[in-house]
C-alpha positions as CSV (number, residue, x, y, z in Angstrom):
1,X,0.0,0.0,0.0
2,X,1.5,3.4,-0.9
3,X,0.4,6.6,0.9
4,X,1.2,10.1,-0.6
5,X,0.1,13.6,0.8
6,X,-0.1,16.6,-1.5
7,X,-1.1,20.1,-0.6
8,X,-2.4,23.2,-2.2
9,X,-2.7,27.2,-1.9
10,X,-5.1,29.2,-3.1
11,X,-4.7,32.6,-4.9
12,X,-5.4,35.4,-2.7
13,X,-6.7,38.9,-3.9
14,X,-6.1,41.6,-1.6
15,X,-8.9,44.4,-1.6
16,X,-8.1,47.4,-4.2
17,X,-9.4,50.8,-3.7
18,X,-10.8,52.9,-6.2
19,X,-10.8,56.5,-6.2
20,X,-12.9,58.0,-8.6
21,X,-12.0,61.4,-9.6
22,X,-14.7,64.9,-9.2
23,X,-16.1,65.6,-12.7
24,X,-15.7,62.9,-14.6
25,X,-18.3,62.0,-17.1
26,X,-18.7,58.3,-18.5
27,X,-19.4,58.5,-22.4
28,X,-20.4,55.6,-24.8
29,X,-19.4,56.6,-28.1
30,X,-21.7,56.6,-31.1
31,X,-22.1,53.8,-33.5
32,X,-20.6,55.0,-37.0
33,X,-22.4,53.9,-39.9
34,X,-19.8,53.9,-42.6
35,X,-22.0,53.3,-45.8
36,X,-24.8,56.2,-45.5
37,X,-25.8,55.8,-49.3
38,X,-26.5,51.7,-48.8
39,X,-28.0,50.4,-52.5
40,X,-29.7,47.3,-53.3
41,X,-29.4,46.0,-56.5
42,X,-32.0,43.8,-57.9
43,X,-31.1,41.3,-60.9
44,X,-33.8,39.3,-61.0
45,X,-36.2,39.7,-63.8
46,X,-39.2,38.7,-64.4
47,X,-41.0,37.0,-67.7
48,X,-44.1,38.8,-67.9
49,X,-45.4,37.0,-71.7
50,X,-48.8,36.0,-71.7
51,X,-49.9,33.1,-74.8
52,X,-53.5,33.2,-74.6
53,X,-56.2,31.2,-77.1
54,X,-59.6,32.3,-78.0
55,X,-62.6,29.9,-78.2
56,X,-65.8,29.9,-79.7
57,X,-67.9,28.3,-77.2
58,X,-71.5,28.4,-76.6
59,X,-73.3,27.4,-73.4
60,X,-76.6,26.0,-73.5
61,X,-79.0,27.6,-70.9
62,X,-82.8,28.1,-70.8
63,X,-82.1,30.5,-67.8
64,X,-84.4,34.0,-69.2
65,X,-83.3,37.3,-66.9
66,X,-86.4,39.8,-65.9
67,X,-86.2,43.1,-67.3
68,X,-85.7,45.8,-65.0
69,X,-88.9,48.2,-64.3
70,X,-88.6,51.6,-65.4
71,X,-87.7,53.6,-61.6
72,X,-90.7,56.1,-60.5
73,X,-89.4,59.3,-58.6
74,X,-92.2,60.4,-56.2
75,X,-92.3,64.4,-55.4
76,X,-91.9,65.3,-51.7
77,X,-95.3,65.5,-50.1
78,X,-96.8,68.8,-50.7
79,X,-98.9,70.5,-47.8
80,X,-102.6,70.6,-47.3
81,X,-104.9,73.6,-48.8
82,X,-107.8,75.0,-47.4
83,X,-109.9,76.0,-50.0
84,X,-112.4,78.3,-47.7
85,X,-112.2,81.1,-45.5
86,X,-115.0,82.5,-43.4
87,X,-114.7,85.3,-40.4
88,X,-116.7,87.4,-38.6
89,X,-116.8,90.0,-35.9
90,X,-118.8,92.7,-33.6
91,X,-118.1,95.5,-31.5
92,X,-118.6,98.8,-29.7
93,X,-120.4,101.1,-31.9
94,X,-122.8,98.7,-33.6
95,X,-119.6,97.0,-35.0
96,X,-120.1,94.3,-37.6
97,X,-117.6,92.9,-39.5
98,X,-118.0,89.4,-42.1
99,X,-116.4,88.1,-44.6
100,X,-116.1,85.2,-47.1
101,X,-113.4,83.8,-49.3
102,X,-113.1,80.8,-51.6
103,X,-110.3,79.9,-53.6
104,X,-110.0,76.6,-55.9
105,X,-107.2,74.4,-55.1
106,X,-103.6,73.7,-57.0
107,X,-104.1,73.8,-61.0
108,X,-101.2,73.7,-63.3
109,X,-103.6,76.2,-66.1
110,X,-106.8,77.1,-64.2
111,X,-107.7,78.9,-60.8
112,X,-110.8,81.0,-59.7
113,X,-112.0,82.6,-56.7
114,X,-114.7,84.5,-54.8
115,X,-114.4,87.2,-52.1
116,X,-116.9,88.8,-50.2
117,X,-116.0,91.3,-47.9
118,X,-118.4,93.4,-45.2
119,X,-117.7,96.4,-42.5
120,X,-120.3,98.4,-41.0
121,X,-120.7,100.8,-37.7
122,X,-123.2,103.4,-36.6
123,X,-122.8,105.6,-33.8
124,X,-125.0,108.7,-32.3
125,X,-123.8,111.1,-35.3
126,X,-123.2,108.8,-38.3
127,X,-123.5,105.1,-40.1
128,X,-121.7,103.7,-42.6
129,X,-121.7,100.7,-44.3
130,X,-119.0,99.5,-46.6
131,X,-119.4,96.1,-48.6
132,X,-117.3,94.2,-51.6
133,X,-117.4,91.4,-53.8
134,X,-115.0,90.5,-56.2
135,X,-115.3,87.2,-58.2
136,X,-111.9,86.5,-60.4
137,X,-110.8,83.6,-62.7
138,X,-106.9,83.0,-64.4
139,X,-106.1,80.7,-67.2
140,X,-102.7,79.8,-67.8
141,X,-101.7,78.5,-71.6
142,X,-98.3,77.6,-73.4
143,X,-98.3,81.5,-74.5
144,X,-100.9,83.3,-72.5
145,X,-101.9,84.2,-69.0
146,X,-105.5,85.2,-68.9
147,X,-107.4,87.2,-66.0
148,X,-111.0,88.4,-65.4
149,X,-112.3,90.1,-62.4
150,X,-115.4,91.4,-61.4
151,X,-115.7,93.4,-59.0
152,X,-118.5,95.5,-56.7
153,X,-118.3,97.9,-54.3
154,X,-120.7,99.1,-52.5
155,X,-120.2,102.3,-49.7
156,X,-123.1,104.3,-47.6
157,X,-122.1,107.1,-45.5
158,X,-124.2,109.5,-43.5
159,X,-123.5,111.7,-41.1
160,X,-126.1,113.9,-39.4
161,X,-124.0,115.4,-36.2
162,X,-124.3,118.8,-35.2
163,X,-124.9,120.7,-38.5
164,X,-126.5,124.1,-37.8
165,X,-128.5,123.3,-41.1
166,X,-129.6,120.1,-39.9
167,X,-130.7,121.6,-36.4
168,X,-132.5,124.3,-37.4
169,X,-134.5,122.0,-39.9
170,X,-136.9,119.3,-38.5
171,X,-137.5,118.1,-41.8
172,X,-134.6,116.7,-42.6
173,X,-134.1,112.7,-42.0
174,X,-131.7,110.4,-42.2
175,X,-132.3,109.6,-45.6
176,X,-131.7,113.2,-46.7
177,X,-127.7,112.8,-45.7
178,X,-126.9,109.5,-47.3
179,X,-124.1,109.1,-49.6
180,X,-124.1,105.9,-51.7
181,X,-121.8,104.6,-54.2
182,X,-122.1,101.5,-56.4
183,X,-119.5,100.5,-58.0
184,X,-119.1,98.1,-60.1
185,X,-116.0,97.1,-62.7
186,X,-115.7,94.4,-65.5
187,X,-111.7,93.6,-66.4
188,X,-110.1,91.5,-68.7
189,X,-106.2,90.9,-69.3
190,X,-103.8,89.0,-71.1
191,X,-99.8,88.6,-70.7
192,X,-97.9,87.4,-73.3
193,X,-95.1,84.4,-72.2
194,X,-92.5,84.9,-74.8
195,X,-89.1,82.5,-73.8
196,X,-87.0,85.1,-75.9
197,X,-86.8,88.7,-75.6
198,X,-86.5,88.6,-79.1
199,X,-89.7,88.1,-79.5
200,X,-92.7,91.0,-79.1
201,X,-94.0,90.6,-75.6
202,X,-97.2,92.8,-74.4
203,X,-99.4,92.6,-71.4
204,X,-102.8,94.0,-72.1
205,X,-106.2,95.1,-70.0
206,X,-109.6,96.2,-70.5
207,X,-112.0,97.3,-68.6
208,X,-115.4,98.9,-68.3
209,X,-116.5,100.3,-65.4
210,X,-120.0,101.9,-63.8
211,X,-120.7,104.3,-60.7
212,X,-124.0,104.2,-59.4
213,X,-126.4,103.1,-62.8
214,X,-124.3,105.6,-65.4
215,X,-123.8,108.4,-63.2
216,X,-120.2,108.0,-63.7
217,X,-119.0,105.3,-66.3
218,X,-115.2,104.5,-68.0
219,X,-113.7,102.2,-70.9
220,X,-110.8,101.8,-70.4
221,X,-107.9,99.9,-72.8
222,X,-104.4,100.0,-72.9
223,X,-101.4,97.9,-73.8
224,X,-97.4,97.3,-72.8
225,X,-95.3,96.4,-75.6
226,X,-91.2,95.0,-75.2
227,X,-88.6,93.2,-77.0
228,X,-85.3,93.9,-77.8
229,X,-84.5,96.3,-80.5
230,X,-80.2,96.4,-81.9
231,X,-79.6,95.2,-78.2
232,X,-81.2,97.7,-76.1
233,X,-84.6,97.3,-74.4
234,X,-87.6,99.0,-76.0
235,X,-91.0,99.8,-74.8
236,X,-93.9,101.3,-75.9
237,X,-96.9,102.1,-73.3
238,X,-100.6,102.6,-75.1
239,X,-103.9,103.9,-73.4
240,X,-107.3,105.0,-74.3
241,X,-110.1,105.9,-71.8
242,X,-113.3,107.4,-72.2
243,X,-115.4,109.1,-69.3
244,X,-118.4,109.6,-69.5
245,X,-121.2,110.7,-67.2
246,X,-125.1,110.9,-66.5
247,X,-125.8,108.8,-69.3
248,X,-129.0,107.5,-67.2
249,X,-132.4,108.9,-68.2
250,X,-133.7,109.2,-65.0
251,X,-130.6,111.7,-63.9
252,X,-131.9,115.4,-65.2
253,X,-127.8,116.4,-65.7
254,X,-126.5,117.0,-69.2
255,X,-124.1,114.2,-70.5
256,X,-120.5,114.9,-70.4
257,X,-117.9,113.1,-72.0
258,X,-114.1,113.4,-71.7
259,X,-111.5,111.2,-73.9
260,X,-108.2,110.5,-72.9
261,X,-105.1,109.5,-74.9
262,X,-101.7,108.6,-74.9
263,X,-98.6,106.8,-75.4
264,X,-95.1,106.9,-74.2
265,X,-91.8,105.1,-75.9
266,X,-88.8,104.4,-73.8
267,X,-85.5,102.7,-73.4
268,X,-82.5,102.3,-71.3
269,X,-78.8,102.0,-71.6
270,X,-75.6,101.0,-69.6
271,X,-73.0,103.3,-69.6
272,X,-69.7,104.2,-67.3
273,X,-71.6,102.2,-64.3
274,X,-74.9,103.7,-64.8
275,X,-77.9,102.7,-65.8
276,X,-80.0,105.5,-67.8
277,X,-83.7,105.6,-68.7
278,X,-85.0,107.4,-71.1
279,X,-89.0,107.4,-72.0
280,X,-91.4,110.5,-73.5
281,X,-94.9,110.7,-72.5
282,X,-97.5,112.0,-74.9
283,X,-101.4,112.9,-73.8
284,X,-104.3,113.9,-75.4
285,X,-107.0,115.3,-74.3
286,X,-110.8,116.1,-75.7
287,X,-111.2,119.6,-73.9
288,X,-107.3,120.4,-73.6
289,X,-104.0,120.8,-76.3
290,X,-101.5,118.0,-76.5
291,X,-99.2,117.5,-73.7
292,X,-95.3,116.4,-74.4
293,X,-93.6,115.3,-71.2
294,X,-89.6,113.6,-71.2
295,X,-88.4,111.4,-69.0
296,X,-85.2,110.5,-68.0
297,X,-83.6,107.9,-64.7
298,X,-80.1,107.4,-63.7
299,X,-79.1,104.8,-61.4
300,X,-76.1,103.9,-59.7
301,X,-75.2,100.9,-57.1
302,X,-72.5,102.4,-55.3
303,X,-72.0,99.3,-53.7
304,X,-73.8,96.2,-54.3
305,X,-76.8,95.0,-53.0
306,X,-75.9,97.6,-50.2
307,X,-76.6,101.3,-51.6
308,X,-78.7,102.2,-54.1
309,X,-78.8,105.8,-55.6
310,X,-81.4,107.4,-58.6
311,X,-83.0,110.5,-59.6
312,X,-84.0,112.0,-62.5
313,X,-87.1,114.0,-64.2
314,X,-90.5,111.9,-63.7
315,X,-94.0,112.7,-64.7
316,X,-97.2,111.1,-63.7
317,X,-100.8,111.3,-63.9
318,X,-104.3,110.7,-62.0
319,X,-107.4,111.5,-64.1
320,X,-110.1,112.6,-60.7
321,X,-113.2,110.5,-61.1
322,X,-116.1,110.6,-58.5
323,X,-114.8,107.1,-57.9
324,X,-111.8,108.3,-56.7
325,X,-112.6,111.1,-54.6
326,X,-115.7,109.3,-53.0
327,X,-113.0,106.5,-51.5
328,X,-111.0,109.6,-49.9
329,X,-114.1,111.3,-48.7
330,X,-117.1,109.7,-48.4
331,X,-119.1,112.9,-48.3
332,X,-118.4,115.0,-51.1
333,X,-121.3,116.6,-53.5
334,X,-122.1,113.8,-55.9
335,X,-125.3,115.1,-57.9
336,X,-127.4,112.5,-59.9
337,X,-125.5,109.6,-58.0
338,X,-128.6,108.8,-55.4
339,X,-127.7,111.8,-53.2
340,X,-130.3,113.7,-51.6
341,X,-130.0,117.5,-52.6
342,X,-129.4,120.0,-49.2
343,X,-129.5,123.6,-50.3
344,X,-129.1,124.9,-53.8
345,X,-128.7,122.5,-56.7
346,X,-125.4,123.8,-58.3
347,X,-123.2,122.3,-61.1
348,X,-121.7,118.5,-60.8
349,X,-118.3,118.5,-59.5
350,X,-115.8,119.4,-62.2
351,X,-113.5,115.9,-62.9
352,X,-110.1,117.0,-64.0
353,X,-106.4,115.7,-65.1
354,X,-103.7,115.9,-62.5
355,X,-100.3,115.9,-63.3
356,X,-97.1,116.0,-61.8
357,X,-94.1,116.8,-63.6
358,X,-91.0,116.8,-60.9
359,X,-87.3,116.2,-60.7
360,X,-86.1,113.7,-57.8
361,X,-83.3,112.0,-56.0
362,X,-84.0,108.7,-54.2
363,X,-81.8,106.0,-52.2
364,X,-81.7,102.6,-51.0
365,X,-79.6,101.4,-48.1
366,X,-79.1,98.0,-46.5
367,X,-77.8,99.1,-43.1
368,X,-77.6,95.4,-41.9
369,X,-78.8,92.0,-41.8
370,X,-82.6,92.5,-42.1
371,X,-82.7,96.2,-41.5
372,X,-83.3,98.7,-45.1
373,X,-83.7,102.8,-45.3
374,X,-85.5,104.0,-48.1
375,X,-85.6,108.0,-48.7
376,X,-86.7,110.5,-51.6
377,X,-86.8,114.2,-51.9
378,X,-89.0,115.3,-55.3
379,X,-89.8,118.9,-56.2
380,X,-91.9,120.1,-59.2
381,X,-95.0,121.5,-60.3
382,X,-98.6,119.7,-60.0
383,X,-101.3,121.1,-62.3
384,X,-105.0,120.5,-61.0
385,X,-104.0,119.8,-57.3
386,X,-107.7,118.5,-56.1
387,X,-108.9,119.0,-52.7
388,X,-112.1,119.5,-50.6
389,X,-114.1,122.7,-49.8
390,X,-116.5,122.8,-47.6
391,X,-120.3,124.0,-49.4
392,X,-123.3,123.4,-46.9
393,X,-123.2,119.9,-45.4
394,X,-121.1,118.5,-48.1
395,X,-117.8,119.1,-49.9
396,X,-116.9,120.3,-53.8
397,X,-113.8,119.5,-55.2
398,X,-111.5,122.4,-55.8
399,X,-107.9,122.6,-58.1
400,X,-105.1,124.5,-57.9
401,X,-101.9,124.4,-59.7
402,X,-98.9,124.7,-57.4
403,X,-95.1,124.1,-56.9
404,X,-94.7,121.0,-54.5
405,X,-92.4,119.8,-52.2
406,X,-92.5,116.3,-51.4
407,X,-90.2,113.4,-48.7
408,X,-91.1,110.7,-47.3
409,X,-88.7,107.7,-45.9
410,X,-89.4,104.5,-44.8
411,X,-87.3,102.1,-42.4
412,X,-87.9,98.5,-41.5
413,X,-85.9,96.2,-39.2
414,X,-86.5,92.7,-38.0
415,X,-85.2,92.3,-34.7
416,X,-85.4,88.5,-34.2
417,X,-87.6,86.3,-34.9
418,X,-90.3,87.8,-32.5
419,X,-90.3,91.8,-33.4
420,X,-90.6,93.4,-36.6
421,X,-90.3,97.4,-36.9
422,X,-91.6,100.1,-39.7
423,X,-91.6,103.6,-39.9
424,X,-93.8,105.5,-42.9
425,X,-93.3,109.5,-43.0
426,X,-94.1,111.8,-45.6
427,X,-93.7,115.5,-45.9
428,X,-95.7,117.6,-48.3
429,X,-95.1,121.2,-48.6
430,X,-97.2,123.7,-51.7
431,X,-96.2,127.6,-52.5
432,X,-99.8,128.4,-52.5
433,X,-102.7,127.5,-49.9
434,X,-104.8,123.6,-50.1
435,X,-107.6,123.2,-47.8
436,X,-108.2,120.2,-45.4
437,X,-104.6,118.2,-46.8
438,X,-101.9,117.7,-43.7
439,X,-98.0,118.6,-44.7
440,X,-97.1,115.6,-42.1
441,X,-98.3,111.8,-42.0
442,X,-96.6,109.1,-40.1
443,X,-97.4,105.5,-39.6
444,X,-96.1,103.5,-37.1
445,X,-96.1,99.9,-36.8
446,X,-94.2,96.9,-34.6
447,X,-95.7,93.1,-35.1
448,X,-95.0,91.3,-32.0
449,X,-94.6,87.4,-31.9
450,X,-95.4,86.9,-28.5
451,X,-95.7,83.3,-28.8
452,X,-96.0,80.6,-31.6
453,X,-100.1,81.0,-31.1
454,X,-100.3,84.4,-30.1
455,X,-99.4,87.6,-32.3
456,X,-99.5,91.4,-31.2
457,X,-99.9,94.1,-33.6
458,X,-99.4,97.6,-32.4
459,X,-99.3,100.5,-34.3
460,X,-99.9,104.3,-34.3
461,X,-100.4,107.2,-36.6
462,X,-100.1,110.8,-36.6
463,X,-101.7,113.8,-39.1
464,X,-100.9,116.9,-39.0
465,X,-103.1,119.9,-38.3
466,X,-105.0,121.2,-41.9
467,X,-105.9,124.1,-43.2
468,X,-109.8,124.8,-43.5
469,X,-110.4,128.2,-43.9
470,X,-108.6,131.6,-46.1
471,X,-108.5,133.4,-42.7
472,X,-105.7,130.8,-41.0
473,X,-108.5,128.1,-39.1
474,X,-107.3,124.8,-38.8
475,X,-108.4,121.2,-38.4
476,X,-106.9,120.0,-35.2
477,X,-104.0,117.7,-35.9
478,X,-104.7,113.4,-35.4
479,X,-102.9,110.8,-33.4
480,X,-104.2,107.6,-33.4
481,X,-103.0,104.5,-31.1
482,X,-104.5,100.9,-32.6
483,X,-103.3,96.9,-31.2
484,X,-104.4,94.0,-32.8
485,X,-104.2,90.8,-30.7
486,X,-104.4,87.3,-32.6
487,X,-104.7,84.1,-31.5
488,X,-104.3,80.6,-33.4
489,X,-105.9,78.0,-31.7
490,X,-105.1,76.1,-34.5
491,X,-104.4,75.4,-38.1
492,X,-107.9,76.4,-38.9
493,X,-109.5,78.3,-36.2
494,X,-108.1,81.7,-35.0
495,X,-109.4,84.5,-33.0
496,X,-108.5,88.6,-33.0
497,X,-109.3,91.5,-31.1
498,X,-108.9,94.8,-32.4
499,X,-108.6,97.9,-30.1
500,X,-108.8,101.0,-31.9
501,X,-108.0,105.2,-31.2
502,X,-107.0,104.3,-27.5
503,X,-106.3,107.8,-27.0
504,X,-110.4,108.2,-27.4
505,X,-109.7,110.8,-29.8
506,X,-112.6,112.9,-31.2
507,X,-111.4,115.1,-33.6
508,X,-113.2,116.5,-36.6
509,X,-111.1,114.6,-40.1
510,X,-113.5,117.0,-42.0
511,X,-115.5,120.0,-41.2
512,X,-117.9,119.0,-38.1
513,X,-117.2,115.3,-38.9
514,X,-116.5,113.8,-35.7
515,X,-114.3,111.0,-35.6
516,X,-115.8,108.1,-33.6
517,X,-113.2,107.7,-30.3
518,X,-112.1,104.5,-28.8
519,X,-113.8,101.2,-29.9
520,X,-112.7,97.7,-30.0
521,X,-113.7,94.6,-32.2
522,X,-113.5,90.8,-31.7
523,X,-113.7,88.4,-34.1
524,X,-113.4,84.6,-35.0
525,X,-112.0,82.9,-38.4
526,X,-112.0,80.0,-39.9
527,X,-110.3,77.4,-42.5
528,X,-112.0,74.7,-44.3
């Protein structure tokens, strides 16, 4: 047996300090890429060759495909019309109020209506009735619109109130102060619907017309001509009427008869950023020479669809009929028209031509979203300026010829949805004296949606003071506070009441014709 002994020492590491010097900052430095433009290089090409065969086969199927239906477009669903419209109302004052309209439904070439129309009120001084009719049919063709109208108007006025005349006269009724006029009026007009202005296009009307069984009658015809003449816009304006009067038997008057004539040619041009229109008017009359009356507009947009600027030389004119006057003043001298006769029987009241030949400067501003001024200034001369004179219990009409001075301006705003705003002024001032016409009217009016059903509508309205005598006397100047309430119950039904003159107001609007002071209506109306 051997025995051996070995032995063996292991490595010892002593401990090693480290000092680790004060600002020293470790780095790893950044990899370098040494290609920074690396390519790749493709060799490998492809063989894009196609062989293809074609062959004539046929399949045998008795499969048979539907045809597709031809697609139907329906129109959006249009809303429902109410064909039928009746009202009526009563108030203070003997109030009664009516009326009735009826319209046909949607027609591509045919529509027709009826209206009938009723106000009346009688008070301890006066009555008057008011009542209108108006039946009217259109026809529509490939070139024509067609339109006929009758129409009837019917007005009674009497007045009674504190009339020395009257008072100091027992014998004198009701009767003996009544004013009435019918009137009644046949029309017929076409429009021409030319798709070229090429082409002549004219829009003409007729009508005959009859005041109280031929105390007053009037044919009237006259005719619009355009087209387009070496690029400019022509017209040519045509008219004929013939008045005549007391053509009744029964009426002990002498017949009159008065013929009226004219036409007037005009165009317009474009030039330097105006717009110029030129037109002459010639008239002809059966008692008078022939009258020769140019015409010429400029207008300039200053800046689009905000300010508008014209002016110019304009002339105009209003033949006076007994029609015409009566709707103004309800108590004027109409002999051999159903009028009793109060003191002397004198001559008819003289019907004559008034013109008004004036220059003018007018503008147009959009001063914001929803809110437009409009304002004019015209001065010229009016020939046969007719007003109202008193004579006993009733009025003559009157003319002068005078140099006139007339403004007006008009401003609307829409506030919101709820409040809409508009002011009406006018100012009229003459060289020479007119009787019983104000120099300042004003109308004043503010809609009110209070809520989707309910709807206010005040308004007032303001007159100045007129002149009634030579010696300086004066009508006493006119303000006027209305409100219209309105409420829609529904669709169909809806009620209103109407307050009117709240100021209670009694003022004389013609010599010792009181005025009637506050009164109210209330009414319902309804849609079927």
């Amino acid at each position: 047996m051997l025995v051996g002994a070995t032995s063996i020492f292991a490595q010892d590491i002593s401990t090693t300090e480290i000092k680790v010097v004060e600002g020293f900052v470790p780095e790893v430095p950044d990899a370098i890429r040494l290609n920074e433009q690396a390519r790749f290089s493709d060799t490998i090409k492809k063989d894009r060759a196609q062989n293809y065969e074609i062959l004539n086969v046929n399949l045998a199927s008795d499969y048979k495909t539907k045809p597709l239906s031809a697609a139907h477009v329906k129109d959006d669903k249009i809303s429902k019309l109410h064909s039928t419209k009746i009202g009526f109302g009563f108030g203070s004052s003997w109030t009664t109020q009516g009326s009735l309209v009826h319209n046909s439904k949607r027609s591509k070439n045919i529509s027709y209506g009826v209206i009938f129309d009723h106000f009346a009120h009688k008070y301890s001084v006066a009555s008057n009735n008011k009542n209108i009719a108006c039946l009217y049919a259109k026809k529509i063709t490939s070139s024509h619109i067609f339109n006929l109208n009758l129409d009837y108007d019917r007005r009674v006025a009497s007045y009674y109130g504190d009339d020395p005349i009257i008072l100091s006269n027992s014998s004198y009724k009701l009767g003996d102060l009544k004013n009435r006029f019918a009137y009644t009026k046949l029309t017929l007009a076409a429009i021409s619907k030319q798709d070229s202005n090429q082409k002549l296009n004219h829009s003409t009307r007729f009508f005959l017309s009859d005041l109280n069984e031929f105390s007053e009658n009037e044919l009237h015809v006259s005719s619009n001509f355009s087209r387009l003449l070496y690029e400019l816009p022509f017209c040519l304006a045509i008219r004929f009427d013939n008045y005549f009067r007391y053509y009744n038997p029964e009426i002990r008057l002498e017949e009159e008869n008065l013929k009226y004539f004219s036409f007037s040619p005009s165009t317009s041009i474009k030039k330097y950023g105006f717009d110029f229109d030129f037109s002459v008017d010639f008239e002809f009359l059966s008692d008078n020479p022939v009258g020769l009356f140019p015409q010429i507009g400029v207008t300039k947009e200053l800046v689009q669809d905000i300010l508008l600027l014209n002016g110019g030389l304009r002339y105009s004119s209003q033949m006076q009929t007994l029609k015409l006057l009566s709707d103004q003043n309800p108590y004027i001298h109409s002999f051999g028209s159903n009028q009793s006769i109060i003191g002397s029987l004198e001559p008819p009241n003289t019907l004559k031509l008034t013109g008004l030949h004036e220059f003018y400067l007018a503008m147009r501003n959009l001063l914001g979203k929803n809110e437009v001024f409009e304002g004019s200034i015209a001065y010229g001369k009016v020939k046969n300026l007719a007003y109202f004179n008193v004579d006993d219990h009733r009025f003559e009409i009157e003319y002068v010829d005078a140099k006139q001075l007339h403004a007006y301006a008009i401003y609307n705003k829409s506030i919101n949805e709820l409040v809409d705003l508009e002011l009406v002024i006018n100012y009229f001032a003459w060289n020479k004296k007119v009787y019983q016409k104000p120099n300042v009217t004003l109308k004043f009016s503010a809609p009110i949606n209070l809520r989707d059903k309910i709807k206010a509508a005040p308004s007032i309205s303001y007159m100045s003071p007129r002149r009634l005598t030579e010696s300086g006397v004066f009508l006493s100047h006119q303000f006027h506070v209305n409100i219209g309430l309105y409420y829609f119950y529904s669709e169909q039904l809806s009620a209103y009441l109407q307050l009117n003159n709240l100021t209670n107001s009694k003022e004389d609007f013609f010599w010792r014709y009181r005025e009637i002071g506050f009164n109210g209506l209330v009414g319902l109306e309804y849609l079927f």
